[in-house]
C-alpha positions as CSV (number, residue, x, y, z in Angstrom):
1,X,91.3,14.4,257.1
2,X,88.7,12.2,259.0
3,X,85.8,13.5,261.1
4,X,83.6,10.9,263.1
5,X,80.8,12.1,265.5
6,X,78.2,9.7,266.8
7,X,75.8,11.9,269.4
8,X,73.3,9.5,271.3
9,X,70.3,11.4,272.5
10,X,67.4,9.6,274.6
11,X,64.8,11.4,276.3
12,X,61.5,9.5,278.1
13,X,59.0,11.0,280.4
14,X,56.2,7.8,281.4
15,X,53.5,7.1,283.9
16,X,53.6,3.4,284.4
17,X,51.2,1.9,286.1
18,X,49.8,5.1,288.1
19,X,46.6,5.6,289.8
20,X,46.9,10.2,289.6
21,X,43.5,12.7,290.1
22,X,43.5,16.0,289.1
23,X,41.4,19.2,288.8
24,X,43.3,20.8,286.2
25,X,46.0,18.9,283.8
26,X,48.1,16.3,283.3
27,X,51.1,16.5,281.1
28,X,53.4,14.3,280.0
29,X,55.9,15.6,277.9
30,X,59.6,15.4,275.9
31,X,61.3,17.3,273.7
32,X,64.8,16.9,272.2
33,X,66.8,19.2,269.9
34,X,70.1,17.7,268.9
35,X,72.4,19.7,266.2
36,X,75.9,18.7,265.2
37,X,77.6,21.9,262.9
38,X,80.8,20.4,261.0
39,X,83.3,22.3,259.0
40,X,86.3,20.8,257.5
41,X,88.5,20.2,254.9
42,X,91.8,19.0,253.7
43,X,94.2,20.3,251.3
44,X,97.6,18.8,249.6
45,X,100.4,20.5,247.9
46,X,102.8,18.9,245.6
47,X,106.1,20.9,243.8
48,X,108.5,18.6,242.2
49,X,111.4,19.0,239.3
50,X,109.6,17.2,236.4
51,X,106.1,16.0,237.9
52,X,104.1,17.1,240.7
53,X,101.1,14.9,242.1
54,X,98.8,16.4,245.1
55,X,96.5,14.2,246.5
56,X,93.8,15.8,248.9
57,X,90.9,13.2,251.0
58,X,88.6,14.5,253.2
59,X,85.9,11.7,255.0
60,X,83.4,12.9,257.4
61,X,81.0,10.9,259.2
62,X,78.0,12.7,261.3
63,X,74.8,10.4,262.9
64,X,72.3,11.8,265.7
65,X,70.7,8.7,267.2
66,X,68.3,8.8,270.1
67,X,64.5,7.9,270.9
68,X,62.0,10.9,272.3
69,X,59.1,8.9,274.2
70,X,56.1,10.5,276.0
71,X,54.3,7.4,277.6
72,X,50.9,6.5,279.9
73,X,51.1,2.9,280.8
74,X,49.2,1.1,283.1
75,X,47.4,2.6,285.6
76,X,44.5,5.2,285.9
77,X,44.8,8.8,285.1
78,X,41.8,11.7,285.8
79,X,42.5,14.8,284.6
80,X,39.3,17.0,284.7
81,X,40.8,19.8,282.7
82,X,39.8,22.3,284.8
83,X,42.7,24.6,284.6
84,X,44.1,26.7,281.5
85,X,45.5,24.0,278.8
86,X,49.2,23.3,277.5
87,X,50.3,24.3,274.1
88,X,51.2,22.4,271.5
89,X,52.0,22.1,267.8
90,X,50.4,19.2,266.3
91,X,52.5,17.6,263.6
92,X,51.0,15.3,260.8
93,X,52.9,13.8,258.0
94,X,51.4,12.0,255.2
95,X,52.5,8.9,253.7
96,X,53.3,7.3,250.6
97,X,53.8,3.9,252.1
98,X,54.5,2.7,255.2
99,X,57.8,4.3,256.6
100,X,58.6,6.5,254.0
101,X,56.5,10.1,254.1
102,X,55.9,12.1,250.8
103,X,57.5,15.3,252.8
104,X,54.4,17.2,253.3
105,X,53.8,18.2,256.7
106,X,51.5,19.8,258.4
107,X,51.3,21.7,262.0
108,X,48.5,23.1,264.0
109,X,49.0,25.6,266.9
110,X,46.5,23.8,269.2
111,X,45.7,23.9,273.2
112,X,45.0,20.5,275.4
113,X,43.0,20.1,278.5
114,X,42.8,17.0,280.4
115,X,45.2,14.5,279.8
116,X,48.2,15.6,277.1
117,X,51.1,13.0,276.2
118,X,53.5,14.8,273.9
119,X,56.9,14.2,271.8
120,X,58.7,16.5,269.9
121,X,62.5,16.0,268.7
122,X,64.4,18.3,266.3
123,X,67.8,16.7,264.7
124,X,69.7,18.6,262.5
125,X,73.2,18.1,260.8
126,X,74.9,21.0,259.1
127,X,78.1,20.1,256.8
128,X,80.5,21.5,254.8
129,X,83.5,19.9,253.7
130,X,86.0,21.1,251.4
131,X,89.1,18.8,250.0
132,X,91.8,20.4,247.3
133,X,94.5,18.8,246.2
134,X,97.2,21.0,243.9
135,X,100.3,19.6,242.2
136,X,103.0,21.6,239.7
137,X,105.6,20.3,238.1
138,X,108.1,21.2,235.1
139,X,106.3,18.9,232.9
140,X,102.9,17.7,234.6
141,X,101.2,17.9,237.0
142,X,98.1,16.2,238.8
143,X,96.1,17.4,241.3
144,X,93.5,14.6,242.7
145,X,91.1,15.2,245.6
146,X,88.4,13.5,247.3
147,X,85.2,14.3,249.6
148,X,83.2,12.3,250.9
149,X,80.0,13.1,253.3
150,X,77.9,10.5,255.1
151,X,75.1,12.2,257.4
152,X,72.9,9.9,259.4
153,X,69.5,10.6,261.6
154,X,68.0,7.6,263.7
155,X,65.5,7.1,266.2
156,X,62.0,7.2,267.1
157,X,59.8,9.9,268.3
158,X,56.7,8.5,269.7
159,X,53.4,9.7,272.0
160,X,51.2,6.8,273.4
161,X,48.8,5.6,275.8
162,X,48.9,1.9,276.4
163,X,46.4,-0.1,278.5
164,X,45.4,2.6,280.5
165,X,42.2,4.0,282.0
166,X,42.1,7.5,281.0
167,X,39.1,10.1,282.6
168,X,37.1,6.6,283.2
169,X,37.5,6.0,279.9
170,X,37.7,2.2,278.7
171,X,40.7,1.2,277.3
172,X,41.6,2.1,273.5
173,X,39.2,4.7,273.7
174,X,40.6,7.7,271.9
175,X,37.9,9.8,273.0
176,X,39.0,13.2,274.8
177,X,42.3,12.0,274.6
178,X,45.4,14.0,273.3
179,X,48.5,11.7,272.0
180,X,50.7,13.9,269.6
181,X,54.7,12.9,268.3
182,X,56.5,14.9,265.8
């Protein structure tokens, strides 16, 4: 038995090189929820006279790949945050070293006003696989069996603002501004 499932999710929401006023809020937003559920098996069965061999193999082979991207680029965005503000959760991991995180994370209920560029993707792969192999014979008998599970999660999940003037800010300011990925 062989199971292969590649799902490719990308999801983007940008302002490039924009000149947008407003009174209330500006949002720029994505979120992504990919799930891939898996349940399979194999099973071989072997009777013979003096020796019985069953040989069972069961390979499965699961990867979620996409890239979640909230983006301001370019451009010139007011938002005077007048307005009630946009919910969020707030995601921080901490790291180790680069590009490996120690698996304590932390989220935040918090509200934005103004200007909010936000990512949020959720991938999860659920899999069971079961392989049996059974053999009898008069003598012997051998039952062999196999599994094998590879699960795979890729992409990038990323909030930015890029050479852009934000609330007459200058550029790279991160003052009043609200960039969150998780």
């Amino acid at each position: 038995n062989v199971a292969i499932i590649d799902v490719g999710n990308s999801a983007s929401a940008k302002i490039k090189n924009a000149t947008i006023n407003a009174d209330n809020n500006i949002n720029v937003l994505t979120d992504t929820k990919e799930t891939i559920r898996n349940y399979g098996g194999a099973l071989a069965l072997s009777v013979l006279g003096k020796a019985g061999v069953g040989v069972g193999v069961t390979v499965v082979s699961n990867k979620l790949d996409g890239d979640t991207v909230a983006k301001i680029e370019g451009g010139s965005v007011t938002a005077l945050g007048q307005g009630a503000g946009k919910g969020y959760n707030r995601i921080t991991n901490k790291y180790e070293k680069e590009g490996e995180a120690t698996g304590e994370v932390n989220s935040k209920a918090e509200t934005a006003t103004g200007v909010l560029v936000d990512a949020e993707a959720e991938h999860k792969i659920y899999d069971i696989s079961v392989t049996a192999g059974i053999a009898q014979g008069e003598k012997a008998g051998i039952g062999l069996d196999a599994t094998v599970g590879l699960n795979t999660i890729e992409g990038k999940t990323e909030a930015t603002i890029e050479k852009a003037d934000i609330n007459n800010l200058p550029q790279d300011s991160a003052k009043a501004l609200n960039a969150n990925s998780d």
